[in-house]
N, C-alpha and C positions, 0 to 999 in steps of 0.2 A: 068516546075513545074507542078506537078499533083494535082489536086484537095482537096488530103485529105492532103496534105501538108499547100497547102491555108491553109486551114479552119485551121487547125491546130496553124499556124502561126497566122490567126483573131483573135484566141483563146486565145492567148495567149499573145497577145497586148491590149485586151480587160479585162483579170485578172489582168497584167500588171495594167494599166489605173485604175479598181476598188480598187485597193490594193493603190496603189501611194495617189490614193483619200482619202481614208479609215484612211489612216497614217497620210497626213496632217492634215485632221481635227480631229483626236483623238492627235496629237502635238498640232493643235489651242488650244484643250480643254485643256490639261494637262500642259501648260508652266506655268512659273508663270504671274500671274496676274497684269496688269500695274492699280493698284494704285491709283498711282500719276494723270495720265486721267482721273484717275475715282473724284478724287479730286478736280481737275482744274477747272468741269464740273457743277458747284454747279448751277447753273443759269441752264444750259441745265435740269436739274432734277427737279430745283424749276417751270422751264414753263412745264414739263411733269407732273408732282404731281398737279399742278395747273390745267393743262385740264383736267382733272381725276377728282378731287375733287374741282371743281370752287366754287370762294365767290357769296355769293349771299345774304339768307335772315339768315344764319348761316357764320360762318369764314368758308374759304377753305382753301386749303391744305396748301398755302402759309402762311396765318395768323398763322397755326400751327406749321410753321418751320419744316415739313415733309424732305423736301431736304436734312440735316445734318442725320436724323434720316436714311435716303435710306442708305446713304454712311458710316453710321459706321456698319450698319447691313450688305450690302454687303463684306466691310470689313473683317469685325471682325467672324460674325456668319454663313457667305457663304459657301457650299463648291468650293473647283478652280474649278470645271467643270462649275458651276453656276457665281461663279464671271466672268471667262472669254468672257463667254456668254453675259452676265450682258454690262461688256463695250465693245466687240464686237457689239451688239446690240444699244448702245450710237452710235458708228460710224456711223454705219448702216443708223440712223435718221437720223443726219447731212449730211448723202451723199444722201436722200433720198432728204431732204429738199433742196438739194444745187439744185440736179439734176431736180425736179420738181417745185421747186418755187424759186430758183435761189436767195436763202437765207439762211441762217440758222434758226432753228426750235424758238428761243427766238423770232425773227422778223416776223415770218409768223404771220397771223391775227388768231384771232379763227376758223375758220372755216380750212381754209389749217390744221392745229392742231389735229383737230378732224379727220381730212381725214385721218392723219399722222397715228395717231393709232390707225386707225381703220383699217388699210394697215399691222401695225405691229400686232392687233390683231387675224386677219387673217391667218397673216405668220406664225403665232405664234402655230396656232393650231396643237394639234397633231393627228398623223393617229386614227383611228378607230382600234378595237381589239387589238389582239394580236400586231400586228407592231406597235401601239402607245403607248404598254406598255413597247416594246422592246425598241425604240426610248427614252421614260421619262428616260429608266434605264439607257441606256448608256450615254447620253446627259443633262438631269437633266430639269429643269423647261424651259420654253424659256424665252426668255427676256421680252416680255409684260406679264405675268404672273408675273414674279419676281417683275416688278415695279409697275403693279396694287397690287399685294399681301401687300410687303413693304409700300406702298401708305396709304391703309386704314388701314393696323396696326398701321401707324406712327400716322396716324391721329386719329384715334379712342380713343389712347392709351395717346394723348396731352390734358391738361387743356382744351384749346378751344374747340376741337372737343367732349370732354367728358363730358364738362358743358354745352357749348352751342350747338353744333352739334345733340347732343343725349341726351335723357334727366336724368340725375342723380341728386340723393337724396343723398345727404351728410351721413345723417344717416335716416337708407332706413327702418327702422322700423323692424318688421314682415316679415317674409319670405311668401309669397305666391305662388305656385311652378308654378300656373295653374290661368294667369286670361288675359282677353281679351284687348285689344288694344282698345283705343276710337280715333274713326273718325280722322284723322288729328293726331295724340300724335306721338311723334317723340319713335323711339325704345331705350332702355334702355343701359346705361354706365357700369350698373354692373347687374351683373348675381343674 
């Protein structure tokens, strides 16, 4: 066998290889979406929305019943390249949690939690320029983006979070388009 045969042959195992690659996960993205997992999972989303937006001196995410609010929005308003992602990404945790804390993500303590997704935020991030505009178009949001995103809209947009989290006026008077924030004042519910 002569040399340009090799390489030829390398060549050709290695497009082979990128192509094979390239298929399955554009089939990962475009199957349809299981659901029903994503459903099951209501406690895995309520401890994720919870590390994200923890109770403290206001209700967190939990009090605002965010968890239901993830799951009809991935649902219902997702597109499939994002939902699959979405509970690809639920796995993901769980096997991250098994694998490193040798539990699932409800049982780790707070601190493993924070580690959790701040691993997936990371992961999460996309390339710089042009390749990370190519990557968003083809692939769509990552999965910590999705569930930080959905997180504070859920909450933001709940009684709790919008009475007590944020500060809102029932009937908010006068429009003022342009005025300053005092020391400590929580930012505002409505626009």
């Amino acid at each position: 066998m002569n040399r340009r045969k090799a390489i030829s042959r390398i060549a050709a195992i290695g497009l082979g290889a990128a192509m094979t690659g390239a298929a399955y996960k554009w089939w990962s993205l475009s199957k349809k979406p299981e659901l029903d997992y994503l459903r099951q999972n209501t406690a895995l989303l309520a401890a994720l929305s919870g590390t994200i937006i923890p109770s403290g001196d206001t209700p967190g995410a939990n009090e605002a019943r965010v968890a239901p609010f993830i799951i009809r929005m991935v649902a219902d308003c997702t597109p499939r390249k994002e939902q699959n992602t979405f509970i690809s990404g639920l796995r993901d945790v769980q096997a991250h949690c098994r694998h490193a804390f040798g539990k699932p993500y409800e049982a780790c303590n707070p601190t493993d939690q924070t580690a959790t997704l701040a691993h997936f935020e990371e992961k999460g991030r996309p390339y710089h320029g042009l390749a990370g505009k190519v990557e968003s178009r083809l692939t769509g949001r990552s999965f910590f983006t999705i569930l930080k995103d959905y997180t504070v809209y859920g909450y933001c947009t709940s009684e709790p979070g919008a009475t007590k989290g944020l500060a809102y006026l029932y009937i908010p008077g006068s429009y003022n388009g342009c005025t300053s924030l005092q020391p400590g004042q929580k930012s505002w519910a409505t626009s």
